[in-house]
TORMIDREN-352572 format. One line per 8 residues: number of its first residue (from 1); for each residue x, y, z of C-alpha. Coordinates in nm, 2 decimals. Each point is the difference from the previous one (the first is absolute). Example, Ala and Ser with C-alpha at 12.3 -4.5 7.8 and 13.67 -1.06 7.14 Angstrom:
<recs>
1) 1.23:-0.45:0.78 ~ 0.14:0.34:-0.07
</recs>
This chain:
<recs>
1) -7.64:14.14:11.03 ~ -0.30:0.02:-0.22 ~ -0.22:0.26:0.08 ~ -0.38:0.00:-0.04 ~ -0.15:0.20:-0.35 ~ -0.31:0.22:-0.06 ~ -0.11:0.14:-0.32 ~ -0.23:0.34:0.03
9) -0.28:-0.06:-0.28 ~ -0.16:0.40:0.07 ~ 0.08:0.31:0.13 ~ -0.20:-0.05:0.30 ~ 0.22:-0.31:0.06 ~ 0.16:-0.04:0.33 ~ 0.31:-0.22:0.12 ~ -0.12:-0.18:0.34
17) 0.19:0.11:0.28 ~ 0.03:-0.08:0.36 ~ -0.13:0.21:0.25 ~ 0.26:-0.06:0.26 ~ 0.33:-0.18:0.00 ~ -0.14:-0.31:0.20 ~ -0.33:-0.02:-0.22 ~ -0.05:-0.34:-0.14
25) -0.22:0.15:-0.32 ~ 0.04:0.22:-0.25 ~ -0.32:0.25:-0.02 ~ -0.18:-0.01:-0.32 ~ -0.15:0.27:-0.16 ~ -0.31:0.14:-0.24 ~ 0.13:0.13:-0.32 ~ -0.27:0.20:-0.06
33) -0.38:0.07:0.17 ~ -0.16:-0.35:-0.05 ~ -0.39:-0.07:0.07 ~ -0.07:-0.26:0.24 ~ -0.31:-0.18:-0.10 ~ -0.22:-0.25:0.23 ~ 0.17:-0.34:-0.01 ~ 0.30:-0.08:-0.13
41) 0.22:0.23:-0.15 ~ 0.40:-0.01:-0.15 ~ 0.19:0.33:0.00 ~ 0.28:-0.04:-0.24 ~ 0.34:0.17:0.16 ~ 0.11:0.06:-0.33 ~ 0.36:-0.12:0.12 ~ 0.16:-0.38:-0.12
49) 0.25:-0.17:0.25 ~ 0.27:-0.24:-0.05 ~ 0.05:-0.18:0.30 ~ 0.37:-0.18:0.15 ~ 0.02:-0.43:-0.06 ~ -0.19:-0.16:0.23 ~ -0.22:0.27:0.14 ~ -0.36:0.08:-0.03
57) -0.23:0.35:0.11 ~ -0.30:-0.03:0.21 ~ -0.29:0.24:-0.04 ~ -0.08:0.12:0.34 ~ -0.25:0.26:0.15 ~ 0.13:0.32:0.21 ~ -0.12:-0.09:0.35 ~ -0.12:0.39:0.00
65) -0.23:-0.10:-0.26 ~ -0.05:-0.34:0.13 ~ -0.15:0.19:0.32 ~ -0.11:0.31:-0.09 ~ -0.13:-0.07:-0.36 ~ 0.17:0.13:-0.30 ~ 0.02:0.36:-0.05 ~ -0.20:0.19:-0.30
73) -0.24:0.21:-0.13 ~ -0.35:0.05:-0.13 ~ -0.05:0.06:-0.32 ~ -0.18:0.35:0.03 ~ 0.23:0.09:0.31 ~ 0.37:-0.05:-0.11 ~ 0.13:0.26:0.34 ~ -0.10:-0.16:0.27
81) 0.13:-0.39:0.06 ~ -0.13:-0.27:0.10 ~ 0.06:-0.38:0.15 ~ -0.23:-0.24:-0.21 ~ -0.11:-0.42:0.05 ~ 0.29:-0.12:-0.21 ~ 0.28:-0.24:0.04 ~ 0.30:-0.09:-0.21
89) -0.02:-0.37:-0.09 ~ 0.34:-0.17:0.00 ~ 0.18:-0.10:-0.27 ~ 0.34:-0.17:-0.16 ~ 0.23:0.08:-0.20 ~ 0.22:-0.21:-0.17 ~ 0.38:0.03:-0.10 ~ -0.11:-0.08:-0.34
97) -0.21:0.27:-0.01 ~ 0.03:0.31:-0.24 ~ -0.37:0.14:-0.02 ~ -0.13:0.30:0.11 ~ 0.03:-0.02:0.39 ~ -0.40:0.05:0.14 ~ -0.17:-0.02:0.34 ~ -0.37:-0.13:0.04
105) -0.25:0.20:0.23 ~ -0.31:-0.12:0.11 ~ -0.26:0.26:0.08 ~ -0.28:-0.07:0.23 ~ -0.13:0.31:-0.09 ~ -0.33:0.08:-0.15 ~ 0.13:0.26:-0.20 ~ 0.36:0.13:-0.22
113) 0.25:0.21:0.17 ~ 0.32:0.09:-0.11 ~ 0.38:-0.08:0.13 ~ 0.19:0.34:-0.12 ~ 0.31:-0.06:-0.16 ~ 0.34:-0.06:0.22 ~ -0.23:-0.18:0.24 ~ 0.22:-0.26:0.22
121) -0.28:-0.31:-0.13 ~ 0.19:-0.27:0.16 ~ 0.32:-0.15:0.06 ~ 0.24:-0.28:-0.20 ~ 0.22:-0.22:0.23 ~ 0.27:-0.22:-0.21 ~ 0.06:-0.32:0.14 ~ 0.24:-0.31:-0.09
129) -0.16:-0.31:-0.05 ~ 0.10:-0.38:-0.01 ~ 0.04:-0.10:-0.38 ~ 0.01:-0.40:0.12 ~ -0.22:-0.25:-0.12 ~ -0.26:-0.24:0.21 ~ 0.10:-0.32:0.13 ~ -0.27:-0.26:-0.02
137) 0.04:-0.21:0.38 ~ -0.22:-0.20:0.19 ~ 0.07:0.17:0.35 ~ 0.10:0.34:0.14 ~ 0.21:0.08:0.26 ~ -0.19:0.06:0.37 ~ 0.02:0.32:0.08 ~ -0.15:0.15:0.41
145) -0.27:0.19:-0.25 ~ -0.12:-0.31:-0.20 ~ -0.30:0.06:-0.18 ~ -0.13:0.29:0.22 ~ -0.06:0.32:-0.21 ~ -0.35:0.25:-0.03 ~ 0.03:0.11:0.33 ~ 0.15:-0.28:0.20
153) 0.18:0.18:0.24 ~ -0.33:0.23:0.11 ~ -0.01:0.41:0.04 ~ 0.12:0.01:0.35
</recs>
């Protein structure tokens, strides 16, 4: 069995780890204290991954964070935390893939604040995937669902 690789590129480095046994990512942390900016930002983990055949890594927010807002700091106040307008945008990994590993946040903020490092930023989930190619036809199966999808089935 091959297992999955990760290469630490700085001290502040971390291998992602599972919070519990049953967890279906692997937290993902700050290697060292990172400004987030208004807008778009990508905080390098400073850690390269070599991924099984066949599998892929999503990108995911921490539904704390999702929720809540992400967790940092003030740039004149570094003591006391605080939960800030920002979301983790989702991403892919391929199993081709040998860069430096990096998660996007966007920041609704008006102003920086800082994640400290060893913050839990988000969360990688590795997935299989179908490695098939597309068959050109002129009809689908039917299916009970057809064609019904954005919000077909209603909220109640």
């Amino acid at each position: 069995m091959n297992k999955m690789k990760v290469k630490l590129l700085s001290p502040g480095a971390k291998v992602p780890t599972r919070a519990e046994k049953g967890a279906a990512g692997y937290d993902l942390y700050v290697p060292c204290n990172f400004v987030i900016n208004p807008g778009r930002n990508l905080i390098k983990l400073d850690i390269s991954i070599e991924l099984k055949s066949e599998t892929e890594a999503q990108i995911r927010p921490r539904s704390g964070f999702s929720l809540k807002g992400i967790e940092g700091y003030l740039l004149e106040d570094m003591d006391t935390p605080k939960r800030f307008d920002a979301d983790v945008i989702i991403g892919t990994i391929d199993e081709s893939y040998r860069g430096v590993v990096g998660v996007i946040i966007k920041s609704y903020e008006s102003i920086p604040f800082i994640v400290k490092e060893g913050t839990k930023i988000a969360q990688m989930v590795i997935s299989h995937y179908c490695n098939e190619p597309f068959e050109v036809v002129t009809e689908l199966s039917k299916t009970e669902r057809g064609e019904g999808g954005f919000g077909h089935t209603g909220t109640k």
